[in-house]
VMD Tcl script that draws the C-alpha trace (Angstrom):
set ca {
  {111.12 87.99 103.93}
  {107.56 86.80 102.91}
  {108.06 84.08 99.71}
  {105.17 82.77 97.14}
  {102.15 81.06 98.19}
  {100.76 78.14 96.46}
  {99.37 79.17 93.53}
  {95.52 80.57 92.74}
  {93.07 78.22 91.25}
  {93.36 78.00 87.29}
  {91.10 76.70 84.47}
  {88.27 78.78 85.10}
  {87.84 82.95 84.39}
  {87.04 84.71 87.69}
  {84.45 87.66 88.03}
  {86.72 90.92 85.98}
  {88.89 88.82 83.83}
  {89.79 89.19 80.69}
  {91.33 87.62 77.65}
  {95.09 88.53 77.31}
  {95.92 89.33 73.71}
  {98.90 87.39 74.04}
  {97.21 84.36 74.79}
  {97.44 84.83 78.62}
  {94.64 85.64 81.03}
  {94.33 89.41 82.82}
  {92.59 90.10 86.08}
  {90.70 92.96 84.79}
  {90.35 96.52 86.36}
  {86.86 96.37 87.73}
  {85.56 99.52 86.60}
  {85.98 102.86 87.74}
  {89.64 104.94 88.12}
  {92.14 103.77 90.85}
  {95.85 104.51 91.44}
  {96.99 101.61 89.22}
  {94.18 101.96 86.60}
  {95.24 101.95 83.00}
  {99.00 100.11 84.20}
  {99.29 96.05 83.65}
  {101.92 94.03 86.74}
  {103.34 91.26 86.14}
  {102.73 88.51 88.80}
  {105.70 86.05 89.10}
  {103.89 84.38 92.75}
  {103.70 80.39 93.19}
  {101.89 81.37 97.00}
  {99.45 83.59 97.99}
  {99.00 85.17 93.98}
  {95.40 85.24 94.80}
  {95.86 87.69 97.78}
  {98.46 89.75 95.55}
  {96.31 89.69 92.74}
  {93.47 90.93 94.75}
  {95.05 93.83 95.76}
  {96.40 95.07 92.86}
  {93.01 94.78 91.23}
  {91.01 96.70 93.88}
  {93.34 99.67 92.66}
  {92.36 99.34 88.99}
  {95.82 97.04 88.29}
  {95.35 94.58 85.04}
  {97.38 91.51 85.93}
  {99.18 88.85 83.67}
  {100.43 86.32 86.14}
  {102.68 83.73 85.58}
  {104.02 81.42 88.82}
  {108.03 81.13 88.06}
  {108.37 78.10 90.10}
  {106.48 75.64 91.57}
  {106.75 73.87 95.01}
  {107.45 70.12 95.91}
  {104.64 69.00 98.07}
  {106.14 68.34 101.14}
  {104.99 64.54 102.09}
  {106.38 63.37 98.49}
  {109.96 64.82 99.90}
  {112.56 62.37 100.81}
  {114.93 64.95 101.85}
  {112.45 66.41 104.60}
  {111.82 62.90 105.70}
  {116.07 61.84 106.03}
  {116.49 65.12 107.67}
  {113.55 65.00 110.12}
  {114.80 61.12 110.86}
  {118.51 62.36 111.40}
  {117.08 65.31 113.96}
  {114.79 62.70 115.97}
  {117.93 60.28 116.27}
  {119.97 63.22 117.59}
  {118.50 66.08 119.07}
  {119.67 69.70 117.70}
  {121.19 71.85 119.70}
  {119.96 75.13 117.64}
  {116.70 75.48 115.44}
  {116.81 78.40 113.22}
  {113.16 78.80 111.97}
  {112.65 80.51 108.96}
  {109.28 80.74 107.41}
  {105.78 80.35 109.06}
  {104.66 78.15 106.46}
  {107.71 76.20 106.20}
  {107.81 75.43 109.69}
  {103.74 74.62 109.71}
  {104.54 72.22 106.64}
  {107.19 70.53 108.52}
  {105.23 69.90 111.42}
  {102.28 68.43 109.34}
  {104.40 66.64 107.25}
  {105.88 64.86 110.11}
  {102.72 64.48 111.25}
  {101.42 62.45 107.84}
  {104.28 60.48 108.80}
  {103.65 59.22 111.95}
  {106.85 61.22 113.82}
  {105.14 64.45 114.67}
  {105.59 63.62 118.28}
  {109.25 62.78 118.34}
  {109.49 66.17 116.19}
  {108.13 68.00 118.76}
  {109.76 66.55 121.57}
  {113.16 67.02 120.30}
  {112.47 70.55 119.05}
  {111.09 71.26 122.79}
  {113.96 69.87 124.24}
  {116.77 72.57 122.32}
  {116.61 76.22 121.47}
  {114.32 77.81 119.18}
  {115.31 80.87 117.09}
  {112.08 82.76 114.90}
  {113.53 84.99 111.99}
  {109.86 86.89 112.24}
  {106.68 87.30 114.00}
  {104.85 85.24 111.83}
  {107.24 81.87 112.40}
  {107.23 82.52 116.10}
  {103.36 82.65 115.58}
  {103.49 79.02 113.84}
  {105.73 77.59 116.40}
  {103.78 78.45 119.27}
  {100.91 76.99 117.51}
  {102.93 73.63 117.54}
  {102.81 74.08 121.30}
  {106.48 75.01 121.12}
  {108.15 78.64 122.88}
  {110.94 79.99 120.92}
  {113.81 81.70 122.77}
  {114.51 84.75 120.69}
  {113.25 86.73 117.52}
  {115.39 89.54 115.81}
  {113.25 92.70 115.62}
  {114.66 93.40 112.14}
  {113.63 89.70 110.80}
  {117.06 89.65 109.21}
  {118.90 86.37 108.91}
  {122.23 88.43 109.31}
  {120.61 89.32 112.53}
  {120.72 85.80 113.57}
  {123.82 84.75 111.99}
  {125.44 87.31 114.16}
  {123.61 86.22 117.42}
  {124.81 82.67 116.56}
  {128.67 83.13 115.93}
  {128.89 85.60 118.83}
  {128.72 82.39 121.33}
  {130.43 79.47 120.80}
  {128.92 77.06 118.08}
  {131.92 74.56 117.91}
  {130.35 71.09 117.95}
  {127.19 72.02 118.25}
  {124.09 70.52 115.96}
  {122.30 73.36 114.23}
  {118.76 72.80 112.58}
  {118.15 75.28 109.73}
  {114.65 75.40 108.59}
  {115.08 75.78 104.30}
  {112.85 78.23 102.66}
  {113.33 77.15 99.37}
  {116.43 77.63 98.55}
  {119.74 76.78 100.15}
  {121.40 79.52 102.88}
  {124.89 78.92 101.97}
  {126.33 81.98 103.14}
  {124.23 81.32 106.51}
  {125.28 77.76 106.67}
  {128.93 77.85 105.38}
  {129.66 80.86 108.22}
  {128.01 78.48 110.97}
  {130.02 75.85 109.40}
  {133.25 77.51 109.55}
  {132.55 78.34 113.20}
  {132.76 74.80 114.12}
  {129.25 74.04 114.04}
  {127.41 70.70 112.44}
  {124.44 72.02 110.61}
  {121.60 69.88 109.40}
  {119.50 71.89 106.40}
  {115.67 71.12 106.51}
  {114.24 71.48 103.14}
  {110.71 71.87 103.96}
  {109.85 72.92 100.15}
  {111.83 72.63 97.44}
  {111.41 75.46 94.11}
  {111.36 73.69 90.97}
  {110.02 75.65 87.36}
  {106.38 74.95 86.78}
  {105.34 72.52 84.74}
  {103.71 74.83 82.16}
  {105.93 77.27 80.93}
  {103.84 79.20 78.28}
  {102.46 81.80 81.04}
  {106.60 82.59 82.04}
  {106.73 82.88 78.25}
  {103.76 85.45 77.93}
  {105.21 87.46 80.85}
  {108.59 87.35 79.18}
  {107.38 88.46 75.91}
  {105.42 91.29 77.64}
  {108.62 92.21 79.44}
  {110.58 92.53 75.59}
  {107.88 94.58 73.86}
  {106.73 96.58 76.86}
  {103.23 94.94 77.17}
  {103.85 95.41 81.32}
  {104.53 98.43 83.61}
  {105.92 96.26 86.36}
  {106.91 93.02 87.41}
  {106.48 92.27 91.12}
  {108.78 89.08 93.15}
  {108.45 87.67 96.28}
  {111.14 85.83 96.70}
  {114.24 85.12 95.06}
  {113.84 81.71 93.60}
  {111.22 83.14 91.31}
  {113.38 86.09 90.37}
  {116.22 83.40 88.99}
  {113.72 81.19 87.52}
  {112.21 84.21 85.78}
  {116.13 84.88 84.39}
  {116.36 81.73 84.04}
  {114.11 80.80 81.53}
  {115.22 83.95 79.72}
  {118.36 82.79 79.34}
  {116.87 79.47 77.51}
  {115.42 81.03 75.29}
  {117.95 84.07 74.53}
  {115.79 87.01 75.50}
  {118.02 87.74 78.84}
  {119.48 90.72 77.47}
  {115.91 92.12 76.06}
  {114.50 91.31 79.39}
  {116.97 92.79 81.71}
  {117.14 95.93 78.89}
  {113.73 96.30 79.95}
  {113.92 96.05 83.46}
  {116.57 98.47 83.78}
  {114.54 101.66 81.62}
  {110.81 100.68 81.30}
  {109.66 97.83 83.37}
  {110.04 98.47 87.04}
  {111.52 95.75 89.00}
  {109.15 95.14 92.79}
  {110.26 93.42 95.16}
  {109.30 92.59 98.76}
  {112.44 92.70 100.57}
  {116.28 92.88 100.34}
  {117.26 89.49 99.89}
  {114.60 89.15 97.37}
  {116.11 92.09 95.57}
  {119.26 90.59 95.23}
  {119.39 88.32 91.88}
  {118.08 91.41 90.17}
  {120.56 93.73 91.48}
  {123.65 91.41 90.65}
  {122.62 92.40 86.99}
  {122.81 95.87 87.72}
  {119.08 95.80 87.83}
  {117.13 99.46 89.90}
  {114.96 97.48 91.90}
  {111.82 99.22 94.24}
  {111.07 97.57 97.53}
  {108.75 98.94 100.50}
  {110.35 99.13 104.17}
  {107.81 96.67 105.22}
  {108.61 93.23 103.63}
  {105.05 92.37 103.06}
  {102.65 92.67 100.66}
  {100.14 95.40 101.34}
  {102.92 97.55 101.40}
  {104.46 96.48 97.97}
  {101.04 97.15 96.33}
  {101.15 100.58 98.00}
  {104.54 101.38 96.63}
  {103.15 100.59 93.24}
  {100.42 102.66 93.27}
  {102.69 105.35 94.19}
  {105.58 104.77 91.73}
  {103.84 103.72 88.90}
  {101.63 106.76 88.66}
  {104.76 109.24 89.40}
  {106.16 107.96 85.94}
  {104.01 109.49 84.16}
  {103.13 113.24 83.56}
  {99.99 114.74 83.25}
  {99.26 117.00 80.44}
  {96.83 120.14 80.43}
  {94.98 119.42 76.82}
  {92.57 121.28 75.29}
  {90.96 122.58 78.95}
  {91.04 118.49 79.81}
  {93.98 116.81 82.18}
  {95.19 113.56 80.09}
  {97.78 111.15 81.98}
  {98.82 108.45 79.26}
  {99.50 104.92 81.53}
  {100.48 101.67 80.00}
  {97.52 100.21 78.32}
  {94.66 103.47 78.78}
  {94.50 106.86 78.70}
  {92.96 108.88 82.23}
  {91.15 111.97 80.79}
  {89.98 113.91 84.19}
  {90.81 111.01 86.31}
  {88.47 108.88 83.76}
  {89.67 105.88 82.27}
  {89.46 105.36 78.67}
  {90.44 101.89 77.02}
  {92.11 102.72 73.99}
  {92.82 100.88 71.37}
  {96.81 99.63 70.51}
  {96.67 101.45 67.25}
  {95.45 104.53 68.92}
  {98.01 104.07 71.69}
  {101.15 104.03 69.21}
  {99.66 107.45 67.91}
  {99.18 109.34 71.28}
  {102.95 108.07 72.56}
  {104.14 109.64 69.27}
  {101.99 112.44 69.93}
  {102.87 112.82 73.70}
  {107.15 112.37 72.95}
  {106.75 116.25 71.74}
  {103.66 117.66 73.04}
  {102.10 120.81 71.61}
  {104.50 120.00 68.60}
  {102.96 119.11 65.32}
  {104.09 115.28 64.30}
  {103.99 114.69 60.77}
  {101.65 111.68 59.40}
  {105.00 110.16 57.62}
  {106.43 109.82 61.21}
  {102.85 108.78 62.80}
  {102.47 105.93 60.34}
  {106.06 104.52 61.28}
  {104.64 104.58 65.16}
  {101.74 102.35 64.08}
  {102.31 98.38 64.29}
  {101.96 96.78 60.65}
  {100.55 99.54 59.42}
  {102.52 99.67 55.93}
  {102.92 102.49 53.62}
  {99.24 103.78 53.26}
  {98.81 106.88 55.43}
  {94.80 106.80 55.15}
  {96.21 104.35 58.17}
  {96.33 107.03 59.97}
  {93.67 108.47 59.52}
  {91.64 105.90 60.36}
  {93.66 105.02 63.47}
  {93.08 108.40 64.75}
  {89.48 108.65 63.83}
  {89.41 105.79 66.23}
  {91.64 107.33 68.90}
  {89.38 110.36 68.98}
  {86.28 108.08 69.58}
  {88.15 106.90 72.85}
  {88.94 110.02 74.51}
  {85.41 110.96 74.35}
  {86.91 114.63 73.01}
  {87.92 115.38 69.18}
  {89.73 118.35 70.69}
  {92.52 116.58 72.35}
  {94.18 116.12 69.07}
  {94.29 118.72 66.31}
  {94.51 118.21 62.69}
  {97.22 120.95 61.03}
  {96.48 120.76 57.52}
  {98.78 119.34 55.40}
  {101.36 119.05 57.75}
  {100.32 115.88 60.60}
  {98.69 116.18 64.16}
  {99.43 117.50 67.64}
  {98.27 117.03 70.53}
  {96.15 120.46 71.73}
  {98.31 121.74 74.38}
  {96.89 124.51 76.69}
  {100.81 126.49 76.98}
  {103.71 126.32 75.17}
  {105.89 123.23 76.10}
  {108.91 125.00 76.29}
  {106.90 127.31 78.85}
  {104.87 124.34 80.83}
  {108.52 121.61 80.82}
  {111.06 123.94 80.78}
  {112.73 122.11 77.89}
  {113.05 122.46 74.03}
  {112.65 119.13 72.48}
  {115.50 118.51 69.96}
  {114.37 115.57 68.43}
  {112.20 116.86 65.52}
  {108.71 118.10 64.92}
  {107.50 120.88 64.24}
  {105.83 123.83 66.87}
  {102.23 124.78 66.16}
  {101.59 128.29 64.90}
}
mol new
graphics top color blue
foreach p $ca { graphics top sphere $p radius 0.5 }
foreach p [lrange $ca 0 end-1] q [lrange $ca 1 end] { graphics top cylinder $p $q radius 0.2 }
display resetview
């Protein structure tokens, strides 16, 4: 399971960005209409953000990012050093590698402190388990051969391979990635084995909370689409810090009917699904393919409608109009939800001025407000005005005819 990368340089406004209303900063779209254009993803990353925020930008993504944890640099950690001491005094029998940056950061820590040698000997002279490709790819680049790798890159995979022989009294190096294994440890503990963790990072919250607090905010009032986690640690710290500040309940509300929940693999999933949480994850646990799975979900939420000879698809923070993006206005937004609940149905301006967001008790609000709206979409037509009754949105057939549905929650039908 991939897990965050250190985190993107901050303090200066890349090419695209834009100021977050909130008081965050937003990797902006970068013109032109992609599958994620007009949605906003949440970025909870320490490691490689930069390569996830990339991605989700070249397919029209707006990004609020806020690291959830921070790592311990591993030189300054005198838990990495004790353990690495305790493994040159004795070699292991068993090293479980797995992460390829954790086990490159061991190695170069050791390195910094004057043991990389010894390291290497003793890890040479036992046997060397890879949970993935990519960690047998770092410890052959320490000049080391590992003896197996499970195809799946499970760590059930190797648990199993482990307990089938006989681990009693045997010394068993496990490679930390973050976090501690204890279900992994404890079962090779119960077995009869000595195990040694290796903490080669350790998660700790970052030191500025404010962007967690932007995302979480975001999260309550629906300012995201999607939140995306790479590893687990950052999903509790996320939960975490919504708990401090007595949101958890908004946040997970949100999670489980309007925000959706991406995350790169199983074990990643897990925190989130312990709170009865839907969570979407690709088959490959890396990711390209958990950008891909956004672009495909987070489009498939929504439902185009055929208006006035014009397709509009309404997405988080835009409205497509032919597959063209137009940046709408908040104000406007609020309308064209209220609009879209009941489409083809006329909504009265009482009701419309109750959508907008401070708007009062003066309906010329509305007015306005649409005036405005209109201006985006490029096409008075969209929306109708029905005299003396409110607006609706111009629907080419009857909604009852085009959804299959009667809508039951108020409204009136156009004549």
């Amino acid at each position: 399971m991939p897990h965050d990368a250190p985190p993107a340089p901050t303090g200066r406004r890349t090419h695209g960005t834009a100021p977050d209303p909130g008081g965050g900063e937003r990797a902006g779209t970068g013109g032109g209409a992609g599958p994620l254009t007009g949605f906003t993803v949440g970025v909870t990353a320490a490691r490689r953000a930069d390569e996830l925020i990339a991605l989700l930008r070249r397919r029209g993504a707006e990004v609020l990012h806020a690291p959830a944890l921070r790592i311990v640099p591993l030189p300054d950690d005198a838990e990495l050093l004790a353990a690495t001491e305790r493994l040159i005094a004795r070699a292991p029998d068993v090293v479980v590698a797995t992460t390829a940056i954790g086990f490159r950061g061991w190695i170069e820590a050791a390195d910094g402190w004057g043991l990389g040698e010894a390291l290497r000997d003793r890890l040479g002279a036992g046997r060397l388990l890879a949970r993935g490709p990519k960690v047998r790819g770092a410890i052959r680049a320490a000049g080391l051969t590992e003896e197996w790798s499970p195809a799946s890159e499970s760590m059930a995979e190797v648990l199993d391979r482990l307990l089938a022989e006989n681990v009693t009294g045997r010394l068993i190096a496990v490679q930390l990635h973050g976090e501690p294994l204890p279900g992994f440890v404890e079962s090779l503990r119960a077995a009869g084995a000595e195990v040694v963790g290796v903490p080669v990072y350790r998660w700790l919250p970052p030191v500025d909370l404010a962007p967690v607090d932007r995302l979480l905010d975001a999260m309550v009032h629906r300012g995201v689409d999607a939140v995306t986690f790479t590893s687990a640690p950052a999903v509790a710290g996320l939960l975490d810090r919504a708990r401090e500040r007595s949101v958890l309940d908004e946040v997970l509300d949100a999670l489980r009917h309007d925000v959706l929940a991406a995350c790169v693999g199983p074990v990643t999933a897990l925190p989130l699904q312990a709170h009865d949480v839907p969570v979407s994850r690709p088959e490959r646990f890396r990711l390209g393919p958990l950008v891909q799975l956004l672009a495909t979900e987070l489009p498939a939420r929504t439902t185009p409608l055929p208006v006035a000879g014009r397709r509009m698809e309404i997405r988080g923070h835009a409205v497509l109009v032919d597959g063209e993006p137009r940046q709408v206005p908040p104000a406007g937004m609020a309308l064209l939800r209220a609009l879209a609940r009941r489409p083809g149905w006329v909504v009265a301006r009482a009701e419309l001025l109750r959508a907008l967001p401070g708007a009062g008790r003066d309906e010329h609000a509305v007015e306005t407000a649409m005036a405005r709206l209109r201006g985006a979409l490029g096409s008075p037509r969209l929306i109708q005005t029905v005299v003396k009754r409110g607006y609706r949105l111009a629907l080419d057939v009857p909604v009852e005819r085009k959804y299959g549905v009667r809508h039951r929650e108020g409204g009136t039908p156009a004549r």
